[in-house]
C-alpha positions as CSV (number, residue, x, y, z in Angstrom):
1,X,0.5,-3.6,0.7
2,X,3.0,-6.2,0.4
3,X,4.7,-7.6,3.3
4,X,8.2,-8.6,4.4
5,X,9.4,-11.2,6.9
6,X,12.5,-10.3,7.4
7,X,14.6,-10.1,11.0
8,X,17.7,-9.0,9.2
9,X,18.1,-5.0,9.9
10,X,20.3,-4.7,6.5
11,X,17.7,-6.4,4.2
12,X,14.7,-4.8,6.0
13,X,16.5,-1.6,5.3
14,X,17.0,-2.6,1.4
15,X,13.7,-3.5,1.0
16,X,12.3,-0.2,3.0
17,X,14.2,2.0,0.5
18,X,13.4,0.5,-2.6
19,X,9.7,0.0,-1.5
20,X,10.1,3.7,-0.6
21,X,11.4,4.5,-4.3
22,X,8.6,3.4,-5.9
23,X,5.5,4.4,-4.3
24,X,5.3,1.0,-2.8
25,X,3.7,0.3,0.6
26,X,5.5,-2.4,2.2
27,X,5.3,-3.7,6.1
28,X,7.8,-5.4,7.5
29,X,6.9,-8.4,10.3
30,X,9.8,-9.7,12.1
31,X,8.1,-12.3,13.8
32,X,7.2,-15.9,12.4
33,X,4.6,-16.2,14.7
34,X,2.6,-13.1,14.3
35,X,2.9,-13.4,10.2
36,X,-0.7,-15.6,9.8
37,X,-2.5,-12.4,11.0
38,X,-1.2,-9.9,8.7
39,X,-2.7,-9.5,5.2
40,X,-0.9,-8.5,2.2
41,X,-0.9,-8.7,-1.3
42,X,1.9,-10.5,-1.0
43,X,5.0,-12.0,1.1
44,X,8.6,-11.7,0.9
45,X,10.5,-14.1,3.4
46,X,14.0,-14.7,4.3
47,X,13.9,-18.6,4.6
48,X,16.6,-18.5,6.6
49,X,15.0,-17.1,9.6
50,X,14.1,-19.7,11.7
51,X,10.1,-20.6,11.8
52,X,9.6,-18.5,8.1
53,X,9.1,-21.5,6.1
54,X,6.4,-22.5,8.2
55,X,4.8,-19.2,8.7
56,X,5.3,-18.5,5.4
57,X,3.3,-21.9,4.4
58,X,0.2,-21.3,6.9
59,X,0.1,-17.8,5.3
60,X,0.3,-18.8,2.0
61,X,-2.6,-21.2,2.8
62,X,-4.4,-18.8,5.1
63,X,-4.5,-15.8,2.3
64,X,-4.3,-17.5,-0.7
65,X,-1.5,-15.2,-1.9
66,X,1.9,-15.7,-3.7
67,X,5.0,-16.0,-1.3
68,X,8.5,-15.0,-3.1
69,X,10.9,-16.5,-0.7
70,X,14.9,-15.3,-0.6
71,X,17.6,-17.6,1.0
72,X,21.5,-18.3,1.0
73,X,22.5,-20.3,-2.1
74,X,24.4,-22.5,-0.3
75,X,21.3,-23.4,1.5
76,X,20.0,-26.5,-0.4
77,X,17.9,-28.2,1.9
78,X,16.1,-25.1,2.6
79,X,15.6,-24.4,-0.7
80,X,14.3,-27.9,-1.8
81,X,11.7,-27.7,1.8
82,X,10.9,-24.5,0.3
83,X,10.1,-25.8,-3.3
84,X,8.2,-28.9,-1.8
85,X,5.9,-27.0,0.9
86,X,5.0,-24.7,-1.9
87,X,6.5,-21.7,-1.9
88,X,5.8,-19.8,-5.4
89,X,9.1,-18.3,-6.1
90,X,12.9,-19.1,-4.7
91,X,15.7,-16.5,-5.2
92,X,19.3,-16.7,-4.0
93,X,19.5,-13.3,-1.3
94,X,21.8,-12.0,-4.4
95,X,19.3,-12.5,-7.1
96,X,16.6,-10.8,-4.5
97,X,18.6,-8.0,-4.1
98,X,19.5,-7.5,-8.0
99,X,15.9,-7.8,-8.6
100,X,14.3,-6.3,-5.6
101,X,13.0,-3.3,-7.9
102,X,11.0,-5.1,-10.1
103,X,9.9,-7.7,-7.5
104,X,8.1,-4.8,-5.9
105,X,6.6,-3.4,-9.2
C-alpha cells in the first residue's frame, strides 16, 4: 500500500483515480501528525502542507522507506529543506501530476 499525505481534495482525488486505474492500493492521511503510525510501502507528500516535511522526515526515519515529495515550483526554500532533511525524490506538483502513473507503478 502506498500512502499519500495530501490535504488538498483535488490532488487526493488525482491520486485516488489513478491509484484506482491500476490496481494500486493507496491510503490517503490528511494529517501530519497521525502520518508516523501508518505503514506503507511508500509516501507521497505535498510539501506544501504545513507539518509534511517533518512528518514526512520522522516517517521516513521511522519506516525506512522512500518518500517522493511534490511541491510548488516556485517554492525554493521548501524544496532545498526538502533536499537537505532527506527526502528521496522532489517533483514540481506539475511534474507529479504528468507522472503520477508511473510513480504509482
Amino acid at each position: 500500500m502506498i500512502l499519500a499525505l495530501v490535504r488538498d481534495l483535488l490532488f487526493a482525488s488525482k491520486i485516488t483515480s489513478a491509484a484506482q486505474a491500476r490496481g494500486v492500493v493507496v491510503r490517503i492521511v490528511r494529517d501530519p501528525n497521525t502520518l508516523v503510525n501508518e505503514t506503507g510501502t511508500r509516501l507521497l507528500v505535498d510539501l506544501n502542507q504545513p507539518g509534511a516535511l517533518e512528518a514526512a522526515v520522522q516517517w521516513k526515519l521511522t519506516h525506512a522507506r522512500p518518500v517522493l515529495g511534490f511541491v510548488s515550483h516556485v517554492d525554493a526554500d521548501t524544496i532545498t529543506r526538502a533536499r537537505g532533511a532527506g527526502i528521496d525524490q522532489i517533483l514540481s506538483r506539475g511534474q507529479f501530476v504528468q507522472q503520477l502513473d508511473q510513480l504509482l507503478q
